[in-house]
C-alpha positions in Angstrom: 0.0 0.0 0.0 1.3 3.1 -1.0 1.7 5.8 2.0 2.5 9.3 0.6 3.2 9.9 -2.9 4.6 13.1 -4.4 4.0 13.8 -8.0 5.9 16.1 -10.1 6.5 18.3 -6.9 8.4 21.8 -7.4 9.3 23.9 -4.4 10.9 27.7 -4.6 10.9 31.1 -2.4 11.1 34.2 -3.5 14.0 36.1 -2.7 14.6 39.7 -1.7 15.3 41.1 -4.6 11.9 39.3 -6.3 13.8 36.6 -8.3 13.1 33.0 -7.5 14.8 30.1 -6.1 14.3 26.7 -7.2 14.9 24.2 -4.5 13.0 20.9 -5.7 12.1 20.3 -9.4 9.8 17.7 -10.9 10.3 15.0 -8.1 7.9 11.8 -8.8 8.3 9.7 -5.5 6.2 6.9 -4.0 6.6 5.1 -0.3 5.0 2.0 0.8 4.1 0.7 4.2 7.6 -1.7 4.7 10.0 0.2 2.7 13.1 1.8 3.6 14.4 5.0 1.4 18.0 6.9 1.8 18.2 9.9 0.2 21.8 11.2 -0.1 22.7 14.6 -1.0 25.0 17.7 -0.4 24.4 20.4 1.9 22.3 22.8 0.4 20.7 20.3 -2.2 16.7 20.4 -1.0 17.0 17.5 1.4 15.4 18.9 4.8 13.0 20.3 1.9 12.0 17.3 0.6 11.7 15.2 4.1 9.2 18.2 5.3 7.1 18.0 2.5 6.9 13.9 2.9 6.2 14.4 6.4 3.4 16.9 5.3 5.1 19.8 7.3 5.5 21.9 4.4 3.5 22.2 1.1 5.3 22.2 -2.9 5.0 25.2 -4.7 3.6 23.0 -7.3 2.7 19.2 -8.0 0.7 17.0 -5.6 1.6 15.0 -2.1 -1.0 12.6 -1.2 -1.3 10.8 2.1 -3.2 7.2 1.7 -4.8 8.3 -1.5 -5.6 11.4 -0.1 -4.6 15.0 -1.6 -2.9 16.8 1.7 -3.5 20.0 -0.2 -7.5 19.2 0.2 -7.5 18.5 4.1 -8.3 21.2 6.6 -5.9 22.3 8.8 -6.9 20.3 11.8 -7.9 17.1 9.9 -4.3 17.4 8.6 -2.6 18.0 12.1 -4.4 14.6 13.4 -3.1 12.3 10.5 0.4 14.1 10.4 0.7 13.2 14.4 -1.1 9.9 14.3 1.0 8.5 11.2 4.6 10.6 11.0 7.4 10.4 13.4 9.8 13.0 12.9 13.9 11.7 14.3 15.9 15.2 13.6 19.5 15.9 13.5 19.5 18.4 16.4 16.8 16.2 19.1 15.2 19.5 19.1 14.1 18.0 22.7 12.4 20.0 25.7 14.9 22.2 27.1 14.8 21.3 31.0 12.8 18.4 30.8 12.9 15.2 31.6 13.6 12.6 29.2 10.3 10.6 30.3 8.5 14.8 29.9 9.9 14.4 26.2 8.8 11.3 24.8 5.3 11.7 26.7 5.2 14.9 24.4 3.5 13.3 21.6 1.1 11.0 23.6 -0.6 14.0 24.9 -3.0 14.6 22.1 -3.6 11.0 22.2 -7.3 9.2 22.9 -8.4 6.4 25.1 -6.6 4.3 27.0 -2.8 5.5 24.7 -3.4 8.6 27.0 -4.4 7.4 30.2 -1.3 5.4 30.3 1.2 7.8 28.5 3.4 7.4 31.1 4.2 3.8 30.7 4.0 4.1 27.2 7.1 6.3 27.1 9.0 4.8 30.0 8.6 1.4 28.1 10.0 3.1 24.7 13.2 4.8 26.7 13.6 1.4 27.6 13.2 -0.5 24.5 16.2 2.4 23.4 18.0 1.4 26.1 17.9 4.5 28.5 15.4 2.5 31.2 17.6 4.1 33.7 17.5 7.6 32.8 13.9 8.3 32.3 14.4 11.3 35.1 17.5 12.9 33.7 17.0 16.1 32.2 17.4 15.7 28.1 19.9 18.5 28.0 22.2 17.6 30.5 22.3 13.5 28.9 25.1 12.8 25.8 24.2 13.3 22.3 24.0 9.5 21.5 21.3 9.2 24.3 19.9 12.9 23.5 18.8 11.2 19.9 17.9 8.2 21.8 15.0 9.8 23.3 14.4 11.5 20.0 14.0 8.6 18.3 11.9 7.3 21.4 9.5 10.5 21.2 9.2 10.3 16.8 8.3 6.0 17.5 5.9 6.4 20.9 2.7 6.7 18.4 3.7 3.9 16.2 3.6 5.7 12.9 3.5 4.3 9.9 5.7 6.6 8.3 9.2 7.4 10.0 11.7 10.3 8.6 14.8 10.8 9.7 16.6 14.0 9.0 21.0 12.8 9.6 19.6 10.6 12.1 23.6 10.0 12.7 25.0 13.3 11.8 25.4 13.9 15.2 27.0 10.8 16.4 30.2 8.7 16.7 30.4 5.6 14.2 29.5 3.3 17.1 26.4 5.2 18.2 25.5 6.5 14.8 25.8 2.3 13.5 23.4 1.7 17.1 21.2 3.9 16.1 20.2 3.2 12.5 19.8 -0.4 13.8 17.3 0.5 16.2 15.4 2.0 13.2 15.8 -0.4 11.2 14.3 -3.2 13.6 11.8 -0.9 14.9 10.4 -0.2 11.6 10.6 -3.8 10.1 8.6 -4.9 13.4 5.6 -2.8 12.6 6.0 -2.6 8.9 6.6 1.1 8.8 8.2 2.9 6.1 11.3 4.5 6.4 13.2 7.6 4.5 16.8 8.3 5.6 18.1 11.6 4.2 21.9 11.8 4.8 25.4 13.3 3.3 27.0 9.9 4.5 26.9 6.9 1.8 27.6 4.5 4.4 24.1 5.0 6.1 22.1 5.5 3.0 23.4 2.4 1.8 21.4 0.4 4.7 18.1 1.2 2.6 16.5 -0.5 0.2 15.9 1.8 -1.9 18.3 4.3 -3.2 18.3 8.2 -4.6 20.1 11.0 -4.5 19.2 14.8 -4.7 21.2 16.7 -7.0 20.5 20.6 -8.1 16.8 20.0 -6.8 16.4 16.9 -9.2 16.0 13.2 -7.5 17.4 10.9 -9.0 17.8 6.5 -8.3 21.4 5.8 -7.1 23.4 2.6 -6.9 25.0 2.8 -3.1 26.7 -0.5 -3.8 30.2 0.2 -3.7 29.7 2.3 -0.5 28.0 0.0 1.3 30.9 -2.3 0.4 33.3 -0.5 2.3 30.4 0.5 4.8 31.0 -0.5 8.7 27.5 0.0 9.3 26.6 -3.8 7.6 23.0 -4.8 6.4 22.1 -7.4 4.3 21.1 -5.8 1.0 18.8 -7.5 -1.7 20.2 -9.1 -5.2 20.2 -6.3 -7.8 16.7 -6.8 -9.6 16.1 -7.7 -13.5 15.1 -5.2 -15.3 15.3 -3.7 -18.9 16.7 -0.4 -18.2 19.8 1.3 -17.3 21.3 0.7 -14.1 21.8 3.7 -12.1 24.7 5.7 -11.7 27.1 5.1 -8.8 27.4 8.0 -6.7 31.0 9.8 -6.4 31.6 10.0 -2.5 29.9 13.2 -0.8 32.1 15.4 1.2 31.7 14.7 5.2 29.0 17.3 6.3 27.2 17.7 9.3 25.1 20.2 7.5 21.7 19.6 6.2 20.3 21.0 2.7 17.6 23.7 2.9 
Protein backbone atom coordinates (compact mmCIF):
# COMPACT_ATOMS: atom_id res chain seq x y z
CA UNK A 1 0.00 0.00 0.00
CA UNK A 2 1.34 3.13 -1.00
CA UNK A 3 1.67 5.77 1.97
CA UNK A 4 2.49 9.29 0.63
CA UNK A 5 3.19 9.91 -2.85
CA UNK A 6 4.62 13.11 -4.39
CA UNK A 7 4.04 13.76 -8.02
CA UNK A 8 5.88 16.07 -10.07
CA UNK A 9 6.46 18.30 -6.92
CA UNK A 10 8.42 21.76 -7.42
CA UNK A 11 9.27 23.86 -4.45
CA UNK A 12 10.88 27.69 -4.63
CA UNK A 13 10.86 31.15 -2.42
CA UNK A 14 11.10 34.16 -3.51
CA UNK A 15 13.96 36.11 -2.75
CA UNK A 16 14.65 39.69 -1.67
CA UNK A 17 15.25 41.12 -4.63
CA UNK A 18 11.92 39.33 -6.34
CA UNK A 19 13.80 36.62 -8.32
CA UNK A 20 13.11 33.02 -7.52
CA UNK A 21 14.77 30.06 -6.13
CA UNK A 22 14.35 26.69 -7.16
CA UNK A 23 14.91 24.16 -4.51
CA UNK A 24 13.03 20.87 -5.70
CA UNK A 25 12.14 20.32 -9.44
CA UNK A 26 9.85 17.75 -10.87
CA UNK A 27 10.32 15.03 -8.06
CA UNK A 28 7.94 11.83 -8.79
CA UNK A 29 8.31 9.69 -5.50
CA UNK A 30 6.15 6.93 -3.99
CA UNK A 31 6.62 5.13 -0.34
CA UNK A 32 4.95 2.02 0.84
CA UNK A 33 4.15 0.69 4.17
CA UNK A 34 7.62 -1.69 4.74
CA UNK A 35 10.03 0.17 2.71
CA UNK A 36 13.15 1.80 3.59
CA UNK A 37 14.42 5.02 1.36
CA UNK A 38 17.97 6.92 1.81
CA UNK A 39 18.22 9.90 0.16
CA UNK A 40 21.82 11.22 -0.08
CA UNK A 41 22.72 14.63 -1.02
CA UNK A 42 24.99 17.66 -0.36
CA UNK A 43 24.41 20.38 1.90
CA UNK A 44 22.27 22.76 0.43
CA UNK A 45 20.67 20.31 -2.17
CA UNK A 46 16.66 20.37 -1.03
CA UNK A 47 17.05 17.53 1.37
CA UNK A 48 15.37 18.88 4.76
CA UNK A 49 13.01 20.28 1.89
CA UNK A 50 11.97 17.30 0.63
CA UNK A 51 11.74 15.16 4.06
CA UNK A 52 9.18 18.18 5.30
CA UNK A 53 7.11 18.04 2.48
CA UNK A 54 6.91 13.87 2.90
CA UNK A 55 6.21 14.42 6.38
CA UNK A 56 3.39 16.92 5.31
CA UNK A 57 5.13 19.84 7.32
CA UNK A 58 5.54 21.92 4.37
CA UNK A 59 3.48 22.25 1.13
CA UNK A 60 5.26 22.21 -2.94
CA UNK A 61 4.99 25.16 -4.66
CA UNK A 62 3.62 23.03 -7.33
CA UNK A 63 2.74 19.18 -7.96
CA UNK A 64 0.70 16.96 -5.58
CA UNK A 65 1.62 14.97 -2.12
CA UNK A 66 -0.96 12.56 -1.25
CA UNK A 67 -1.26 10.81 2.11
CA UNK A 68 -3.17 7.15 1.66
CA UNK A 69 -4.75 8.33 -1.53
CA UNK A 70 -5.64 11.42 -0.07
CA UNK A 71 -4.59 14.99 -1.61
CA UNK A 72 -2.87 16.77 1.75
CA UNK A 73 -3.47 19.99 -0.17
CA UNK A 74 -7.51 19.18 0.22
CA UNK A 75 -7.48 18.49 4.11
CA UNK A 76 -8.31 21.18 6.60
CA UNK A 77 -5.85 22.26 8.81
CA UNK A 78 -6.94 20.32 11.79
CA UNK A 79 -7.86 17.11 9.89
CA UNK A 80 -4.28 17.42 8.56
CA UNK A 81 -2.57 18.04 12.09
CA UNK A 82 -4.40 14.60 13.37
CA UNK A 83 -3.06 12.28 10.48
CA UNK A 84 0.38 14.07 10.38
CA UNK A 85 0.67 13.23 14.38
CA UNK A 86 -1.11 9.93 14.26
CA UNK A 87 0.96 8.54 11.24
CA UNK A 88 4.61 10.57 11.01
CA UNK A 89 7.42 10.35 13.37
CA UNK A 90 9.83 12.96 12.87
CA UNK A 91 13.86 11.74 14.29
CA UNK A 92 15.87 15.16 13.60
CA UNK A 93 19.49 15.91 13.50
CA UNK A 94 19.51 18.38 16.37
CA UNK A 95 16.83 16.17 19.13
CA UNK A 96 15.24 19.48 19.08
CA UNK A 97 14.09 18.03 22.68
CA UNK A 98 12.45 19.98 25.70
CA UNK A 99 14.88 22.22 27.10
CA UNK A 100 14.81 21.31 31.02
CA UNK A 101 12.82 18.37 30.84
CA UNK A 102 12.90 15.15 31.61
CA UNK A 103 13.61 12.60 29.21
CA UNK A 104 10.28 10.62 30.33
CA UNK A 105 8.52 14.77 29.88
CA UNK A 106 9.88 14.36 26.25
CA UNK A 107 8.82 11.32 24.76
CA UNK A 108 5.32 11.72 26.70
CA UNK A 109 5.17 14.91 24.41
CA UNK A 110 3.50 13.32 21.64
CA UNK A 111 1.06 11.04 23.56
CA UNK A 112 -0.64 14.00 24.89
CA UNK A 113 -3.03 14.64 22.06
CA UNK A 114 -3.57 11.00 22.17
CA UNK A 115 -7.27 9.22 22.95
CA UNK A 116 -8.36 6.44 25.08
CA UNK A 117 -6.56 4.25 27.02
CA UNK A 118 -2.79 5.54 24.71
CA UNK A 119 -3.36 8.59 26.96
CA UNK A 120 -4.36 7.42 30.17
CA UNK A 121 -1.34 5.37 30.31
CA UNK A 122 1.23 7.76 28.51
CA UNK A 123 3.42 7.41 31.11
CA UNK A 124 4.23 3.79 30.70
CA UNK A 125 3.97 4.11 27.24
CA UNK A 126 7.10 6.29 27.15
CA UNK A 127 8.97 4.76 30.02
CA UNK A 128 8.59 1.39 28.08
CA UNK A 129 10.04 3.14 24.72
CA UNK A 130 13.18 4.79 26.68
CA UNK A 131 13.59 1.45 27.55
CA UNK A 132 13.17 -0.50 24.47
CA UNK A 133 16.17 2.35 23.42
CA UNK A 134 17.98 1.44 26.10
CA UNK A 135 17.91 4.49 28.55
CA UNK A 136 15.45 2.52 31.21
CA UNK A 137 17.64 4.07 33.70
CA UNK A 138 17.53 7.63 32.77
CA UNK A 139 13.93 8.32 32.29
CA UNK A 140 14.35 11.29 35.11
CA UNK A 141 17.46 12.88 33.69
CA UNK A 142 17.00 16.10 32.20
CA UNK A 143 17.37 15.65 28.12
CA UNK A 144 19.86 18.51 28.00
CA UNK A 145 22.24 17.58 30.45
CA UNK A 146 22.33 13.48 28.88
CA UNK A 147 25.10 12.80 25.83
CA UNK A 148 24.17 13.31 22.28
CA UNK A 149 24.02 9.54 21.47
CA UNK A 150 21.25 9.17 24.35
CA UNK A 151 19.90 12.93 23.55
CA UNK A 152 18.83 11.17 19.95
CA UNK A 153 17.88 8.18 21.83
CA UNK A 154 14.99 9.79 23.29
CA UNK A 155 14.39 11.47 20.03
CA UNK A 156 14.00 8.57 18.27
CA UNK A 157 11.92 7.34 21.39
CA UNK A 158 9.46 10.52 21.19
CA UNK A 159 9.22 10.30 16.85
CA UNK A 160 8.31 5.96 17.55
CA UNK A 161 5.94 6.37 20.85
CA UNK A 162 2.68 6.69 18.41
CA UNK A 163 3.72 3.92 16.23
CA UNK A 164 3.61 5.69 12.94
CA UNK A 165 3.51 4.26 9.88
CA UNK A 166 5.74 6.58 8.28
CA UNK A 167 9.22 7.44 9.96
CA UNK A 168 11.75 10.32 8.61
CA UNK A 169 14.84 10.83 9.71
CA UNK A 170 16.62 14.04 9.02
CA UNK A 171 20.99 12.78 9.57
CA UNK A 172 19.63 10.59 12.08
CA UNK A 173 23.57 10.01 12.67
CA UNK A 174 25.00 13.33 11.81
CA UNK A 175 25.42 13.94 15.24
CA UNK A 176 27.04 10.81 16.39
CA UNK A 177 30.24 8.73 16.67
CA UNK A 178 30.40 5.62 14.19
CA UNK A 179 29.51 3.34 17.11
CA UNK A 180 26.43 5.19 18.17
CA UNK A 181 25.49 6.49 14.81
CA UNK A 182 25.82 2.30 13.52
CA UNK A 183 23.44 1.68 17.09
CA UNK A 184 21.20 3.88 16.10
CA UNK A 185 20.24 3.17 12.48
CA UNK A 186 19.82 -0.36 13.83
CA UNK A 187 17.30 0.49 16.24
CA UNK A 188 15.39 1.97 13.24
CA UNK A 189 15.83 -0.35 11.21
CA UNK A 190 14.26 -3.24 13.62
CA UNK A 191 11.80 -0.86 14.94
CA UNK A 192 10.43 -0.19 11.62
CA UNK A 193 10.64 -3.79 10.10
CA UNK A 194 8.62 -4.87 13.38
CA UNK A 195 5.61 -2.84 12.58
CA UNK A 196 5.99 -2.59 8.88
CA UNK A 197 6.62 1.10 8.83
CA UNK A 198 8.16 2.91 6.07
CA UNK A 199 11.33 4.50 6.43
CA UNK A 200 13.18 7.59 4.46
CA UNK A 201 16.79 8.30 5.62
CA UNK A 202 18.15 11.61 4.15
CA UNK A 203 21.89 11.80 4.78
CA UNK A 204 25.43 13.26 3.30
CA UNK A 205 26.97 9.92 4.46
CA UNK A 206 26.94 6.86 1.80
CA UNK A 207 27.58 4.53 4.40
CA UNK A 208 24.13 4.96 6.12
CA UNK A 209 22.05 5.53 3.05
CA UNK A 210 23.40 2.43 1.80
CA UNK A 211 21.39 0.42 4.72
CA UNK A 212 18.10 1.21 2.60
CA UNK A 213 16.52 -0.47 0.19
CA UNK A 214 15.86 1.80 -1.95
CA UNK A 215 18.26 4.31 -3.16
CA UNK A 216 18.32 8.23 -4.61
CA UNK A 217 20.12 10.95 -4.45
CA UNK A 218 19.17 14.85 -4.72
CA UNK A 219 21.17 16.69 -7.02
CA UNK A 220 20.53 20.56 -8.05
CA UNK A 221 16.82 19.97 -6.78
CA UNK A 222 16.35 16.86 -9.18
CA UNK A 223 15.99 13.24 -7.49
CA UNK A 224 17.39 10.92 -8.98
CA UNK A 225 17.78 6.52 -8.31
CA UNK A 226 21.40 5.78 -7.11
CA UNK A 227 23.43 2.64 -6.95
CA UNK A 228 24.96 2.82 -3.13
CA UNK A 229 26.72 -0.50 -3.84
CA UNK A 230 30.16 0.18 -3.66
CA UNK A 231 29.74 2.30 -0.54
CA UNK A 232 28.03 -0.04 1.27
CA UNK A 233 30.94 -2.34 0.38
CA UNK A 234 33.31 -0.51 2.33
CA UNK A 235 30.44 0.53 4.84
CA UNK A 236 30.97 -0.51 8.71
CA UNK A 237 27.53 0.04 9.29
CA UNK A 238 26.62 -3.75 7.60
CA UNK A 239 22.99 -4.77 6.39
CA UNK A 240 22.06 -7.37 4.27
CA UNK A 241 21.09 -5.76 1.03
CA UNK A 242 18.79 -7.55 -1.70
CA UNK A 243 20.18 -9.11 -5.18
CA UNK A 244 20.18 -6.35 -7.76
CA UNK A 245 16.68 -6.75 -9.62
CA UNK A 246 16.12 -7.70 -13.51
CA UNK A 247 15.07 -5.22 -15.27
CA UNK A 248 15.34 -3.68 -18.89
CA UNK A 249 16.67 -0.37 -18.18
CA UNK A 250 19.83 1.28 -17.32
CA UNK A 251 21.34 0.69 -14.12
CA UNK A 252 21.80 3.74 -12.10
CA UNK A 253 24.65 5.67 -11.72
CA UNK A 254 27.13 5.08 -8.80
CA UNK A 255 27.39 7.99 -6.68
CA UNK A 256 31.00 9.83 -6.36
CA UNK A 257 31.63 10.03 -2.49
CA UNK A 258 29.87 13.20 -0.78
CA UNK A 259 32.13 15.44 1.23
CA UNK A 260 31.65 14.73 5.19
CA UNK A 261 28.99 17.32 6.27
CA UNK A 262 27.20 17.69 9.25
CA UNK A 263 25.06 20.20 7.52
CA UNK A 264 21.69 19.57 6.16
CA UNK A 265 20.29 21.02 2.71
CA UNK A 266 17.60 23.73 2.86
Amino acid sequence: MTLVALEDVEKSVLLADDSRLEILKGISLSVGAGDHVSIVGRSGSGKSTLLNILGMLDEPTTGTVSFEGREVRKMRSGRLDRVRGDNVGFVFQQFNLLPGRTALDNVMMPLGHAKGRMFWNRRQIAADMLERVGLGHRIEQIADRLSGGEQQRVAIARALVRKPVLILADEPTGALDIETGASVMSLLDEVATETDAALVTITHDLHVAARARRHYRLDAGRLEEADLRRAFEASTLSAPVPPEPATASPAPAVLPPLPAANGVGA
